[in-house]
ZAPAKOL-898284 format. One record per atom (N, C-alpha, C): residue in three letters; atom name; x, y, z. Coordinates in steps of 0.1 Angstrom, whole numbers, plus 5000, padded with zeros to 4 digits. Each point is the difference from the previous one (the first is absolute). Last residue first. Example, Ala and Ser with C-alpha at 12.3 -4.5 7.8 and 13.67 -1.06 7.14 Angstrom:
2
SER,N,5128,4978,5071
SER,CA,5009,5011,5000
SER,C,4992,5011,5008
ALA,N,5003,4943,4999
ALA,CA,4991,5012,5000
ALA,C,5009,5012,5000
// end
This chain:
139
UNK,N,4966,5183,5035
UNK,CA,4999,5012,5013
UNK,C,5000,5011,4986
UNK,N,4984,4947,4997
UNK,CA,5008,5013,4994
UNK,C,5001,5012,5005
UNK,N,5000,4942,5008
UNK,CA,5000,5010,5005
UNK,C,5001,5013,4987
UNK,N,4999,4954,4983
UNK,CA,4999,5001,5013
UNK,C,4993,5007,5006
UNK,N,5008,4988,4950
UNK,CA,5000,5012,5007
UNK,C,4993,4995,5015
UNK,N,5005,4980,4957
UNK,CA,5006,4993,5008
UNK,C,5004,5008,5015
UNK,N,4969,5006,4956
UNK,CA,4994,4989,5008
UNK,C,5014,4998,5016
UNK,N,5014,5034,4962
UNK,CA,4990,5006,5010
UNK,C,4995,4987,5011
UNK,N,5032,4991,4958
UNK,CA,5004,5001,5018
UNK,C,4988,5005,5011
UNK,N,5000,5002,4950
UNK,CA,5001,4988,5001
UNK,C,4999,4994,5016
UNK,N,4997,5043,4979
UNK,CA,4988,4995,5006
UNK,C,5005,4986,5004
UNK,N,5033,5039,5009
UNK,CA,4996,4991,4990
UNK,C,4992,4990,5001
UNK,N,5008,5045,5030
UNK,CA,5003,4990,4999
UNK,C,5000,4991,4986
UNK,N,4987,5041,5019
UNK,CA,5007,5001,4990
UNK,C,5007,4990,4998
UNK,N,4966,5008,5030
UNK,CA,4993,5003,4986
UNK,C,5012,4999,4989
UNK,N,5012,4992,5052
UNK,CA,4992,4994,4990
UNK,C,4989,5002,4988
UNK,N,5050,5025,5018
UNK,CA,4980,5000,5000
UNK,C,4994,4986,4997
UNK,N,5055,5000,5017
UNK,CA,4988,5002,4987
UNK,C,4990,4998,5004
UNK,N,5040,4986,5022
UNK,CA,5001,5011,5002
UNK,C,4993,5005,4982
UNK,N,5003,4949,5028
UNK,CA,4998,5008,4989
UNK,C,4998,5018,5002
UNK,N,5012,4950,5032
UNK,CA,4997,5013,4996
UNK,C,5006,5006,4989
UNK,N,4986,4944,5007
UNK,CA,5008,5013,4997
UNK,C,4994,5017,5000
UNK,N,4999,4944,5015
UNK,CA,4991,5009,5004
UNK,C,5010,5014,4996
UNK,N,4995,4937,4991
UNK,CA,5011,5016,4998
UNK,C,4989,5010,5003
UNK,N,5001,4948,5013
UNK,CA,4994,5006,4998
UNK,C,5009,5014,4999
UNK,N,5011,4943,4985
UNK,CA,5002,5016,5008
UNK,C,4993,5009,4994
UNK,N,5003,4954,4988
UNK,CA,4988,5001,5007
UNK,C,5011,5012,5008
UNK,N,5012,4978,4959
UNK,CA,5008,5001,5013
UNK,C,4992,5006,5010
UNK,N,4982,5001,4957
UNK,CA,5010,4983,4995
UNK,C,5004,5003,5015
UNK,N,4974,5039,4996
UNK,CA,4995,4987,4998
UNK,C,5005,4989,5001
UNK,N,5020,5041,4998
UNK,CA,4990,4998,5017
UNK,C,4992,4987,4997
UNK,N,5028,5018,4967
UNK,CA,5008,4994,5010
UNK,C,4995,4992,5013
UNK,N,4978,5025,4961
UNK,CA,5005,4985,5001
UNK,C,5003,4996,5008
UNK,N,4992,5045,5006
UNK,CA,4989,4991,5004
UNK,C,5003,4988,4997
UNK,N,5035,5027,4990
UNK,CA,4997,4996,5015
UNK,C,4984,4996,5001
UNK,N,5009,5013,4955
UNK,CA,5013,4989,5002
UNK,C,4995,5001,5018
UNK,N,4970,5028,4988
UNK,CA,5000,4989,4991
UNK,C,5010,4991,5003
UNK,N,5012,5044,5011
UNK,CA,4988,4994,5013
UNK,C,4993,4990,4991
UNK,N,5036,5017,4975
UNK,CA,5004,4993,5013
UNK,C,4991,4997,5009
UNK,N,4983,5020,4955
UNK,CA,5008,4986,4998
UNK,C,5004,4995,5015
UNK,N,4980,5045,5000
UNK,CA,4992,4991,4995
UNK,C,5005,4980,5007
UNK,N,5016,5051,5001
UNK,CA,5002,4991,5010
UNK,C,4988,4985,4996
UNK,N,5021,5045,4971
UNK,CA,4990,4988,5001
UNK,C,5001,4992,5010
UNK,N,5027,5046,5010
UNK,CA,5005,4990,4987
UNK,C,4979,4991,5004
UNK,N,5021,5039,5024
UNK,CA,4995,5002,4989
UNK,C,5004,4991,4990
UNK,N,5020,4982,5041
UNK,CA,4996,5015,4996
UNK,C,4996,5007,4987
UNK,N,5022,4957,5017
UNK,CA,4988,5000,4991
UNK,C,4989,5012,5005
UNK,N,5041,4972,5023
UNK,CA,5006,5010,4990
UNK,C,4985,5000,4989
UNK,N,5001,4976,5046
UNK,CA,4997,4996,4987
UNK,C,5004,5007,4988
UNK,N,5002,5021,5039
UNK,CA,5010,4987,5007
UNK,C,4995,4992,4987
UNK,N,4978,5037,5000
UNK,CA,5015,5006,5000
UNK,C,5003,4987,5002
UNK,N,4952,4995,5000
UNK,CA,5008,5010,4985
UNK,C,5011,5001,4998
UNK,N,4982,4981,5042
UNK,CA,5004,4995,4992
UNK,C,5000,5003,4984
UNK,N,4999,5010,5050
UNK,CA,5005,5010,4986
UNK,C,5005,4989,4988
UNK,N,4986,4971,5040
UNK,CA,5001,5014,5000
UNK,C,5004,5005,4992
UNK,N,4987,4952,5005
UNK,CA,5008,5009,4989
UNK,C,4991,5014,5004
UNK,N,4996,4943,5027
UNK,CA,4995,5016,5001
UNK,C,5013,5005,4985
UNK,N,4987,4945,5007
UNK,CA,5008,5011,4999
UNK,C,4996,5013,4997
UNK,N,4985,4945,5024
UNK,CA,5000,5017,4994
UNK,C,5015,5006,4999
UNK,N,5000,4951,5007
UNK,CA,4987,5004,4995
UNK,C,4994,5014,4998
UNK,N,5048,4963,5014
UNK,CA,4993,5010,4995
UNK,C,4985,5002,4995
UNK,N,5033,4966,5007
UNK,CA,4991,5002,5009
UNK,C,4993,5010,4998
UNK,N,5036,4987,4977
UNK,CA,4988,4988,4995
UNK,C,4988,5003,5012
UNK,N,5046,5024,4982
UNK,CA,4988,5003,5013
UNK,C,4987,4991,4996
UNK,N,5036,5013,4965
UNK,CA,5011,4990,5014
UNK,C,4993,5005,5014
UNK,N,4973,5010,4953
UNK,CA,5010,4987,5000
UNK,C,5011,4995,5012
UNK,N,4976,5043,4996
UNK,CA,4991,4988,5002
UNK,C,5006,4989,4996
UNK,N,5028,5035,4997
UNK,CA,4993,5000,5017
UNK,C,4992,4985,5001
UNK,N,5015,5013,4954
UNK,CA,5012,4993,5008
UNK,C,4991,4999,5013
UNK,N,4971,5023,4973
UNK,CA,5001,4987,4996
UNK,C,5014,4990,5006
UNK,N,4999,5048,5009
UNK,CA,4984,4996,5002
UNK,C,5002,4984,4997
UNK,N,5034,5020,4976
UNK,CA,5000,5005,5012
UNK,C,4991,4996,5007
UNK,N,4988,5001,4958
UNK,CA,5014,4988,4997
UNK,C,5004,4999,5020
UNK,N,4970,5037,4983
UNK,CA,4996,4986,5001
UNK,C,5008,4988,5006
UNK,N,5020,5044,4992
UNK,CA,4994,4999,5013
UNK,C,4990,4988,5000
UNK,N,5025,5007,4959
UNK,CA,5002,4995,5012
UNK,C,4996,5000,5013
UNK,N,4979,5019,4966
UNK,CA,5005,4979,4998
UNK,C,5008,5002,5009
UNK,N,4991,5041,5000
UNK,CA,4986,4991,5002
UNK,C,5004,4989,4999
UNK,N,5040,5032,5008
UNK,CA,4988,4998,4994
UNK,C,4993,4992,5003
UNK,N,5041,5004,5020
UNK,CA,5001,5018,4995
UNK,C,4990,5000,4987
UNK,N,5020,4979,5050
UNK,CA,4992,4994,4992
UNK,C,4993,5015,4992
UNK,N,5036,4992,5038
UNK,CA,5000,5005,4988
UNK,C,4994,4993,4986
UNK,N,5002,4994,5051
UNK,CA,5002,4991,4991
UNK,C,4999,5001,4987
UNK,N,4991,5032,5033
UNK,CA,5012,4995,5005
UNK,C,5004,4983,4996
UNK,N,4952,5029,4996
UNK,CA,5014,5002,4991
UNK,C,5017,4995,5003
UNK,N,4954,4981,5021
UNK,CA,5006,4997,4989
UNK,C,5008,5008,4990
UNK,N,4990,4985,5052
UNK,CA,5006,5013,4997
UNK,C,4998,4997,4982
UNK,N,4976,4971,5044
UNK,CA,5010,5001,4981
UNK,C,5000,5019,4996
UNK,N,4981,4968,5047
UNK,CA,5000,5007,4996
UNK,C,5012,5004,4989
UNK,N,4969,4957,5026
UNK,CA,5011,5008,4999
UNK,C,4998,5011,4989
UNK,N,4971,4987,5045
UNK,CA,4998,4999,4989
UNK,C,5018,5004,4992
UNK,N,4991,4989,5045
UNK,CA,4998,4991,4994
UNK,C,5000,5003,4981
UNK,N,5000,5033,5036
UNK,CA,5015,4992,5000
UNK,C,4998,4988,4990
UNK,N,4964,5040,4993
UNK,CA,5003,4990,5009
UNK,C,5015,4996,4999
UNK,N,4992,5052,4983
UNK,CA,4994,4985,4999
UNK,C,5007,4988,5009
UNK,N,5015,5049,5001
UNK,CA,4984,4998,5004
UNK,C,4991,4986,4995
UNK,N,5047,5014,4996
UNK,CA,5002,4998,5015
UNK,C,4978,5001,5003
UNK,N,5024,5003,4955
UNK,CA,5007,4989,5005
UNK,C,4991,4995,5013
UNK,N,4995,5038,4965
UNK,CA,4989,4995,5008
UNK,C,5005,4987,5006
UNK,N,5028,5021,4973
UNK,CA,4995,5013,5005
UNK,C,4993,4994,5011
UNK,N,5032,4980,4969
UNK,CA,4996,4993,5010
UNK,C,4992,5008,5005
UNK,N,4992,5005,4946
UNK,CA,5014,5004,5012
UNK,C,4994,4988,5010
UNK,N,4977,4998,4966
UNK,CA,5010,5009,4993
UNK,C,5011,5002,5008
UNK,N,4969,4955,5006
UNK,CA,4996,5013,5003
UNK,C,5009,5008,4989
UNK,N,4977,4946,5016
UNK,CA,5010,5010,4987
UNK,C,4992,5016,5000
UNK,N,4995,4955,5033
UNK,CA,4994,5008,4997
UNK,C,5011,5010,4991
UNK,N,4978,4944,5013
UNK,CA,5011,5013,5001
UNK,C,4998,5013,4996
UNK,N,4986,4950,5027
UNK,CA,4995,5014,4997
UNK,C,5013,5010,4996
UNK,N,4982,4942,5013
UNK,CA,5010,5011,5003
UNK,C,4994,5015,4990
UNK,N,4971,4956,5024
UNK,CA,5013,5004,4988
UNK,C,5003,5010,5004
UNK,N,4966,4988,5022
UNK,CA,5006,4990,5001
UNK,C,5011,5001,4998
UNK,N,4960,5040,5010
UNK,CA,5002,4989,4985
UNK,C,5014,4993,5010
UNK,N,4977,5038,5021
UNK,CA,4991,4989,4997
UNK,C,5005,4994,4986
UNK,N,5023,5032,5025
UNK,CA,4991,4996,5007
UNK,C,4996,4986,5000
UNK,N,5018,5032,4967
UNK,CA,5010,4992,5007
UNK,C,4998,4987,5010
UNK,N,4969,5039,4982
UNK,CA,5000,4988,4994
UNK,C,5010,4987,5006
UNK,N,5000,5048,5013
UNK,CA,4991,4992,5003
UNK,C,4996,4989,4997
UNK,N,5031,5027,4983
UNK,CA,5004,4996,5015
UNK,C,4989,4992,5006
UNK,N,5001,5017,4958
UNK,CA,5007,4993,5000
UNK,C,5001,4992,5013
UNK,N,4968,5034,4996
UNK,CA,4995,4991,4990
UNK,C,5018,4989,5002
UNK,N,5008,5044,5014
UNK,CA,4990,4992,5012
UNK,C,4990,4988,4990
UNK,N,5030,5025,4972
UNK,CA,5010,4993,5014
UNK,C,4990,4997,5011
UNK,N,4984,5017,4955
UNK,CA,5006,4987,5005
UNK,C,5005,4999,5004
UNK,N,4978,5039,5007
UNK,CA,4993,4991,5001
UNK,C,5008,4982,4996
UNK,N,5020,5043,5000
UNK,CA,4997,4997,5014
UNK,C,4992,4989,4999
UNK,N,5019,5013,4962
UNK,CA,5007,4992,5005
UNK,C,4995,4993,5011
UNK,N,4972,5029,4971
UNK,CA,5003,4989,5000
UNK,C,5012,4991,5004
UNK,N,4979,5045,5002
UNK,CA,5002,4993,5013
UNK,C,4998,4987,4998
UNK,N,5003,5044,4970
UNK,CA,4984,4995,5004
UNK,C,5003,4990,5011
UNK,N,5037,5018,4977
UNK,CA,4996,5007,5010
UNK,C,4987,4999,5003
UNK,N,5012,4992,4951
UNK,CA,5011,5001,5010
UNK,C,4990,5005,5011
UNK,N,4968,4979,4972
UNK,CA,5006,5007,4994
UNK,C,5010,5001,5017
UNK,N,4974,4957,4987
UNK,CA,4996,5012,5003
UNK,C,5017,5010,5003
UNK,N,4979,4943,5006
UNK,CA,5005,5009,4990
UNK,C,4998,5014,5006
UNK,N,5012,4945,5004
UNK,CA,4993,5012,5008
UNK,C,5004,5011,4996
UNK,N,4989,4947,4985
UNK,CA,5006,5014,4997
UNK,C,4997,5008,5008
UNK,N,5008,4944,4991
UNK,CA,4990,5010,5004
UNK,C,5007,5017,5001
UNK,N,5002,4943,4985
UNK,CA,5004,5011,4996
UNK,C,4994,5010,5012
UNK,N,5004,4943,5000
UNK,CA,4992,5012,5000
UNK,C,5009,5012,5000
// end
């Protein structure tokens, strides 16, 4: 499962998935990661959950930040969510089609039963209809 939390800079989509992460932690078995821009928000998520710096893996496009995403879930057979803060900036797909990668991670969500929950710094009116059904939250 895909899901989207959308809405333009400074509407309070981090606040909202960092108490949505922490909360969850709670209640699943598996493990939990969470892909940020920085460690900024290190000290406000659970100990349990781990936390990915992903420019300090100098991932410098979409295939690869796939390719990146797809290593995690291959050496964490426990895993079952993964949170994507700024995920425009940590996905390098700023004013790009974010179409094709939230497609490639819904595969993913399928064949390997992880749930992905990405903040989107976008209206949802200006989303791509393909995506609208996958809209969560829209502040």
């Amino acid at each position: 499962m895909v899901q989207l939390i959308v809405g333009d800079k400074g509407k309070g989509k981090t606040r909202y998935l960092l108490d949505k992460v922490n909360s969850e932690i709670k209640n699943i078995l598996g493990s939990i990661c969470y892909l940020d821009k920085s460690t900024k928000h290190m000290y406000e998520l659970n100990n349990k959950i781990r936390l990915i710096s992903v420019p300090d893996y100098f991932i410098s496009d979409a295939d690869e930040f796939v390719g990146f995403v797809s290593g995690i879930i291959s050496q964490d057979h426990d895993l079952e969510q993964m949170y994507f803060d700024s995920f425009l900036d940590i996905a390098h797909l700023r004013g790009q089609d974010i179409t094709p990668v939230v497609m490639k991670l819904k595969k993913l969500s399928e064949v390997f039963h992880v749930d992905f929950v990405l903040s989107i710094a976008l209206d949802e009116s200006d989303l791509p209809e393909d995506l609208k059904s996958m809209v969560a939250i829209s502040l």
